[in-house]
N, C-alpha and C positions, 0 to 999 in steps of 0.2 A: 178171050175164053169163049167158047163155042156154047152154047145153049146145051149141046150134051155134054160138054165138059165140067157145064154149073149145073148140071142134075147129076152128074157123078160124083162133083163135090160134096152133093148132100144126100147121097144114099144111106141107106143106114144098115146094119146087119138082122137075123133073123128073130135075135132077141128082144131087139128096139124096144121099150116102152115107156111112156112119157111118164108115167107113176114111179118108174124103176128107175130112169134118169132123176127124177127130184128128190127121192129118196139118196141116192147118191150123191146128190149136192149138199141135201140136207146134211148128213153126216158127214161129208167131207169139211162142210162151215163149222158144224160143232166141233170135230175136231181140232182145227184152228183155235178155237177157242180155248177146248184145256189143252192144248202144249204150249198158247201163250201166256197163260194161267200158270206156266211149270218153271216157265224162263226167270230168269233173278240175277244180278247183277252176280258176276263173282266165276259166272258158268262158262267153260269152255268149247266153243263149236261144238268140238264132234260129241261131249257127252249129250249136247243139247239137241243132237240130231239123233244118237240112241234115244233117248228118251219118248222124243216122237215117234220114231218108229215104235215104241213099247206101248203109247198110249193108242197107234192105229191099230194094232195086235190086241189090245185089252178089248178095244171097241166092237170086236169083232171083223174088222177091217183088214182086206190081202193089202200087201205089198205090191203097186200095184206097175203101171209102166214107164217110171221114171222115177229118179231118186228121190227119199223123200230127203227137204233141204230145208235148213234153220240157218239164215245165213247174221251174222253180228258184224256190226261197225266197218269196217273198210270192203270187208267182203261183199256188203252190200251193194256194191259198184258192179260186180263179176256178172259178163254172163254167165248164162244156166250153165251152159255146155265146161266151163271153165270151171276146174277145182277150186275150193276154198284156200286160200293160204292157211296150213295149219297152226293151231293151236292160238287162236284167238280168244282173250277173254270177253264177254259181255262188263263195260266199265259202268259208273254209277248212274252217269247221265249218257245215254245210246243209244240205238239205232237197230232194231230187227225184222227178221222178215222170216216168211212161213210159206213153204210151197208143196204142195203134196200131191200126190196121186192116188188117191185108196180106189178099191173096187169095191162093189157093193154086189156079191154073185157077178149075175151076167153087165152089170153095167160101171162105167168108168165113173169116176169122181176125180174131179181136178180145183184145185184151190190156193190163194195165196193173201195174204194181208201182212201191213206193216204193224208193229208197234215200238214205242218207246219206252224207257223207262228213266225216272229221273227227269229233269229239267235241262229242253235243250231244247229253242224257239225253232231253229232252224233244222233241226231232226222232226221235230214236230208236224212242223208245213209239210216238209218231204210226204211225211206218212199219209198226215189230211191230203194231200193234192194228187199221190198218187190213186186213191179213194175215188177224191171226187173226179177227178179226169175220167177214169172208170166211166163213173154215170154221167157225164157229160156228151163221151161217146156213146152211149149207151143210148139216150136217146136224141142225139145225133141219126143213130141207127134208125130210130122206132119213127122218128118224124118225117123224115128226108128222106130214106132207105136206099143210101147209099151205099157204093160196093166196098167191101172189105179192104180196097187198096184203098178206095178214099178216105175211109173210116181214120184208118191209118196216116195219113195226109192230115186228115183235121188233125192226129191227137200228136204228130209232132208239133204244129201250128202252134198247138194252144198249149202243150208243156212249155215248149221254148215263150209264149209270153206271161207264165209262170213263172218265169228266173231258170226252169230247169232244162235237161236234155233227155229226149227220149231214147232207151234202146231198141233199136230194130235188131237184135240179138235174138227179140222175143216176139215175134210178130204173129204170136194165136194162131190157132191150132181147131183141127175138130174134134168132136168126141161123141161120145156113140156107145151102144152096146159094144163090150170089151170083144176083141182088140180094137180102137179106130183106124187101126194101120195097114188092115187089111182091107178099107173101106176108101180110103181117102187120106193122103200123106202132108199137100199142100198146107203152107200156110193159109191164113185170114188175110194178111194185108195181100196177098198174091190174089185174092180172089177178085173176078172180074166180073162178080153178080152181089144182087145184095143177100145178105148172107140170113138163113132162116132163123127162126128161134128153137132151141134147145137141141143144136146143131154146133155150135160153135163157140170156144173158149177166148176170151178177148183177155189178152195182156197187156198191165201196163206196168212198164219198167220204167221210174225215174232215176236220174244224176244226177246230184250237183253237176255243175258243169265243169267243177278243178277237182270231180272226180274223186273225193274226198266219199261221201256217203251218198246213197239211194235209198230207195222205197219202192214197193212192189203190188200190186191187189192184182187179182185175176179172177175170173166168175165166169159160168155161164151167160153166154145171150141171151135177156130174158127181158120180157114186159114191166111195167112198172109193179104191176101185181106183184110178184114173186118178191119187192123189195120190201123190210117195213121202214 
């Protein structure tokens, strides 16, 4: 990647504002919050993904550039791009995940965390490690400021001496005053620079490795600040 290729990466559109971006984070994470606040054993997929959609609508939140997704137990495995097998229950002791896109006006909001419910060690880790991986890389980023392929480089390293498997299904993304698409399409791990802050969406998708269950977090790049 060419020095003008990594300043086209991180253009930003007309709207750009770094108040309007955290605002959009902001509420994108609260959200997360009540739809897994809403989940309950017993619930199947797709009512669990209306639901979410009703609680980003209540919030005042558009629908924004990707579906939003509520993915339960085996479906946890799927990349994004791959439909859910239908009509999955959430069972007592399981596995879920949260992925959303809201817009907040002119600016994107993207987001995603694990939860469990019930007692299940090994659903558990999944969820704490796809978390802490997150911030592992995260200041990986902030210390060393490595480029977005390498980023990606560490966090299969270290999923796989986790016990787990990483999806490169999901390899982060940019974000930006709405649309980023118009801005920059690339992934993160393609990026050949290191990648700015409040620029760029870091995902991280775990396996199991027999592909039985996953776990998911995704966030803004951001400083320690921004974390509590």
């Amino acid at each position: 990647m060419t020095m003008t290729d990594a300043t086209a990466a991180e253009r930003v559109g007309p709207a750009f504002s770094v108040n309007g971006m955290l605002l959009a984070r902001d509420k994108t994470r609260q959200a997360i919050r009540d739809i897994a606040a809403r989940v309950a054993p017993g619930m199947v997929e797709e009512d669990a993904v209306a639901m979410a959609r009703s609680v980003l609508l209540d919030a005042g939140l558009a629908l924004s550039w990707h579906p939003t997704r509520v993915r339960f137990g085996s479906n946890t495995t799927k990349p994004m791009k791959l439909a859910s097998a239908p009509g999955v229950v959430l069972q007592e002791n399981d596995i879920f995940f949260i992925d959303i896109a809201p817009r907040v006006d002119a600016w994107e909001g993207d987001g995603g965390a694990s939860f469990t419910v019930g007692h299940h060690a090994e659903y558990a880790r999944c969820a704490h490690d796809a978390e802490a991986l997150f911030h592992d890389v995260r200041a990986v980023w902030s210390k060393q400021h490595l480029t977005g392929h390498a980023l990606y480089d560490y966090a299969e390293r270290a999923a796989r001496k986790m016990g787990w498997e990483l999806n490169f299904d999901l390899p982060g993304h940019r974000v930006s005053d709405f649309p980023h698409a118009t801005i920059y399409t690339g992934s993160l791990a393609d990026l050949e620079s290191c990648p700015s802050a409040m620029r760029w969406i870091l995902e991280i998708h775990l396996r199991d490795p027999q592909r039985r269950f996953g776990a998911f977090f995704e966030d803004m790049l951001l400083g320690d600040a921004y974390y509590g």
